[in-house]
N, C-alpha and C positions, 0 to 999 in steps of 0.2 A: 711514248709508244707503249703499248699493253704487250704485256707478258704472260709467260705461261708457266706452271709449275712441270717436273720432271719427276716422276715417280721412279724410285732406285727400287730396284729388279722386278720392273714392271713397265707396261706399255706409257706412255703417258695420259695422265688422268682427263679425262674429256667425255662429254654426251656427244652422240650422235645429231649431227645437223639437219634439220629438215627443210629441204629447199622449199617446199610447197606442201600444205595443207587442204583438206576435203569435209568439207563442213557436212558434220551427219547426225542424224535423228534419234534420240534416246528417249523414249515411251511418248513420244509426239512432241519433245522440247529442244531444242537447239544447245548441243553445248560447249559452255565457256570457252574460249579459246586463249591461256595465257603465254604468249611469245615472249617474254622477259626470260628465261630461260635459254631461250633461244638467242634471243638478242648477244646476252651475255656471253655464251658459246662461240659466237661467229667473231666477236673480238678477242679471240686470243691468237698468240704469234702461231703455236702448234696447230696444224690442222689436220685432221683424219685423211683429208685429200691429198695431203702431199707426199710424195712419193718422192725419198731421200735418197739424191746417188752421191756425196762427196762429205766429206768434214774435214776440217784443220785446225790447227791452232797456232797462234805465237804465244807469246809469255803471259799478256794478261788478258784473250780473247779467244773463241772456240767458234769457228764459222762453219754452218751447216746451209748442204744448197740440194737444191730439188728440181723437178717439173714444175711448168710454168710460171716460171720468175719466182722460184722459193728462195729466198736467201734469208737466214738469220744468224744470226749474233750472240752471245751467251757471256757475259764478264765475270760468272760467280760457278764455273766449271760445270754447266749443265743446270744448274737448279732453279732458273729461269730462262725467257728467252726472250728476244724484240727481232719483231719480222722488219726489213729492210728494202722500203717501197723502192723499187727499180720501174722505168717505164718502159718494161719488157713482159713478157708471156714465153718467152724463151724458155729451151727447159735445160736446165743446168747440168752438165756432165764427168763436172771435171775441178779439182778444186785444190790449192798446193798453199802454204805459205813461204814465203820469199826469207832469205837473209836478211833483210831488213826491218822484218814486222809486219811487212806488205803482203799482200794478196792476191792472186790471180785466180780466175772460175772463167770456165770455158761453154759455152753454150754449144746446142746443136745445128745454132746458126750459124756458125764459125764466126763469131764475137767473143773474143777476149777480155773478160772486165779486170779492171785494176782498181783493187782495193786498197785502204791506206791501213794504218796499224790498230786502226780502231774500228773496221769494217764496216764505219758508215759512210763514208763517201767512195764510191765506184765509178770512174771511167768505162766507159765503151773501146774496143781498140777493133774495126773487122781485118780478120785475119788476112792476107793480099791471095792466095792460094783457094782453087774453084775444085780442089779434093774436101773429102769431109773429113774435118779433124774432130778423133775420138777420145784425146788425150790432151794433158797442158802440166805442165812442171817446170819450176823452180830449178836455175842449177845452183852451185855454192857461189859462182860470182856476181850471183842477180841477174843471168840473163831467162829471157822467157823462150818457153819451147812449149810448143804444139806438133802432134803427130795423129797420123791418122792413113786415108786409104791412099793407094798407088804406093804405098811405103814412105811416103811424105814427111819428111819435117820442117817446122820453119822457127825459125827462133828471130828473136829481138835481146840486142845489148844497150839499146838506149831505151829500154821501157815504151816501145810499141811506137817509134817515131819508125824506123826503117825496120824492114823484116829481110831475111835471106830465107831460101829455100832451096833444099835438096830431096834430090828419091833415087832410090836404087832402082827404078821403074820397074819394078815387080808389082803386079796384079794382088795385093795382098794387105792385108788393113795392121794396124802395128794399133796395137790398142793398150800396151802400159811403157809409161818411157821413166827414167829413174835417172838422176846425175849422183853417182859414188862421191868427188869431189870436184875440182877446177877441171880434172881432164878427162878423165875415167864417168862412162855413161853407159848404159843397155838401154833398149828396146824391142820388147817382146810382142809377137803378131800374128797371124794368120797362118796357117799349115804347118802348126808349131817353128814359124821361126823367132832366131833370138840375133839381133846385131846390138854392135860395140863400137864404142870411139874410144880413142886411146888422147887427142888430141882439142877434149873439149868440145865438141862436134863436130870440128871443121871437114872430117872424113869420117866416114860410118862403114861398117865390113859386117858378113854371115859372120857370126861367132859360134853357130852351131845349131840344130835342128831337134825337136823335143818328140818322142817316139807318137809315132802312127798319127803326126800331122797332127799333135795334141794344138785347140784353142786356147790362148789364155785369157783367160777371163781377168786375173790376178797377178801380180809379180812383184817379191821385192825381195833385192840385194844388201847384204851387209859387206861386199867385198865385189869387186869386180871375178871373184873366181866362184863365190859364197852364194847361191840363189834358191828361191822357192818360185813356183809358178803354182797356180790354181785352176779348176774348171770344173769343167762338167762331172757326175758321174762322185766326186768326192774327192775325187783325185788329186794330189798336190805331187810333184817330181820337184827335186834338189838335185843340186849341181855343186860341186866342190873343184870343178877346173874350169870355172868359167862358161859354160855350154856345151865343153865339147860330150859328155857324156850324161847320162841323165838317172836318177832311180828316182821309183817310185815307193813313197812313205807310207806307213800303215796309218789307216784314217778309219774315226769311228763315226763315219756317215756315208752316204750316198748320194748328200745333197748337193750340189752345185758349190762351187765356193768363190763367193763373188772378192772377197777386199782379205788384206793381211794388214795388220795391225800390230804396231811395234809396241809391248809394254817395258817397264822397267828393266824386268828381268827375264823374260820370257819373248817368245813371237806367237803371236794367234793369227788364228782365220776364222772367217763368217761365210753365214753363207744362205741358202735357202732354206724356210721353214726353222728359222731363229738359231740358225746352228752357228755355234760357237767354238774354236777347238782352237786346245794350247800346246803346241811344242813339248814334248815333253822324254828326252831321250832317245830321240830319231821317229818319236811315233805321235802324231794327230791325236791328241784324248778330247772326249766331247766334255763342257762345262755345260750343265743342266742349266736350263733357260725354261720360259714357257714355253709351251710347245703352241706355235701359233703358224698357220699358213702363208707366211709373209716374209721375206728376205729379210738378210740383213748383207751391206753392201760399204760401209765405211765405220769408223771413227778412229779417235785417239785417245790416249791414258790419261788416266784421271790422278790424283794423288791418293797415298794409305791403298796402293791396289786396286784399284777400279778403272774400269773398260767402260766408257760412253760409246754406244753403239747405235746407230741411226739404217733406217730401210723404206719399207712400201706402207702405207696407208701410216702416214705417222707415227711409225713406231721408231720410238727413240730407248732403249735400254742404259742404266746402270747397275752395272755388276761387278760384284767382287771377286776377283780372281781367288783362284787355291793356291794357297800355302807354297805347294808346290811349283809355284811359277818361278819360281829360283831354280829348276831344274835347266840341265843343259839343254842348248837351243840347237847342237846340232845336227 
């Protein structure tokens, strides 16, 4: 399979593709036309066209998925990549690794693929449920979970042989879901709501409601009482008892904040217009990036301090975090 290089604190290295050429006239002669260039461009794993919503990793693999059937692969922490032919057009939405080394990616056909620990070989699994599911996660016991509208969720503990499903039949899309451990779960959703299982999923409850019917765009927990959500506007809110109360963080943007991102020592967010912000003693500090029109919407940590970051038109970043990412997270 052909690869592609990763430019560290930079979009990644590529020409522009030309689908179609116009043969035109220069002081009455025709000219040249060489496509070798071109050629060589259209075979690489990265492509300007793809528009990246998820990334993961296990111990010796980094899985990036996108629109229409983007899936690739990465064994050497970002520094190359191998695209991974699926016979799909599906576009990718959703993306976890498992306890096992394994991997799950969610499509917006409600298709669940099942990846193995080396994320070349993928299963198909369709989800049983005729709601659209917007979300997919891993819990700690290996089982799978999908959620999405009507408040929907469905999970598999035999690895997509049986599904179960539940809804709190509320009119309302739940769009990040997160397992703390074997029992302990949130899912955050529509009209700023936020539900909890205490029991593994087997029952879900309100756990609380995020001020003025905030969307989340984003959401991740280090505790069942411990949380951050994201969205619109720049806005991130923290919870320190679980949902019941909410404040909002001082944030130096206004961008949209699509994914959080666990590092070493630190938590960050991303977000629209390449914005990057790291935790940094109860306040959101922006890390300089380039300044480019283009989201940025997933990754994971890299070693020696570095942030792999993936979004829209193939932009995949590596960056160095500050010094200060050691600062407290909460």
């Amino acid at each position: 399979m052909p690869t592609a290089p990763t430019c560290r604190n930079g979009i990644v290295c590529r020409a522009l593709v030309l689908s179609s050429f116009a043969s035109f006239l220069l002081t009455g002669c025709e000219a040249p036309l060489d496509l070798d260039a071109v050629r060589e461009q259209s075979q690489n794993a990265l492509k300007r066209t793809d528009f990246y919503q998820a990334m993961a990793r296990n111990e010796g693999v980094i899985v990036l998925a996108g629109n229409t059937g983007a899936l690739l692969h990465s064994e050497d922490n970002g520094e190359t990549w191998t695209r991974t032919p699926l016979p799909t057009n599906d576009s990718f939405i959703a993306l976890d690794a498992c306890p096992d080394g394994s991997f799950i990616a969610l499509t917006f056909s409600n298709i669940l693929w099942h990846g193995d620990a080396s994320a070349i070989n993928w299963t198909p699994y369709t989800l049983p449920s005729s709601e659209q599911m917007m979300t997919a996660t891993c819990s700690p016991d290996g089982s799978w979970w999908a959620a999405g509208s009507f408040t929907t969720l469905q999970n598999s503990s035999d690895q997509g042989s049986t599904w179960a499903e539940t809804s709190l039949n509320e009119d309302a899309i739940l769009t990040n879901i997160q397992f703390l451990n074997n029992f302990q779960g949130v899912a955050a959703g529509e009209y700023g709501m936020l539900l909890a299982t205490e029991d593994g999923g087997e029952n879900w409850d309100y756990a609380g409601y995020l001020p003025d019917e905030f969307y989340p765009h984003a959401a991740w927990f280090t505790s069942r009482q411990k949380g951050w959500i994201g969205g619109l506007n720049g806005f991130i809110y923290h919870t320190t008892d679980g949902g019941e109360s909410w404040t909002q963080q001082a944030s130096e943007t206004k961008a949209p904040i699509f994914g959080f991102v666990k590092g070493k020592a630190a938590l960050y967010a991303v977000g629209d217009n390449t914005t990057v912000l790291q935790l940094t003693q109860g306040e959101w500090v922006q890390i300089p990036t380039q300044n480019q029109p283009l989201y940025l919407r997933s990754g994971v940590a890299l070693p020696d301090n570095h942030l792999l970051l993936a979004g829209g038109r193939g932009l995949l970043l590596n960056i160095e975090t500050p010094e200060a990412a050691s600062a407290s997270t909460d």
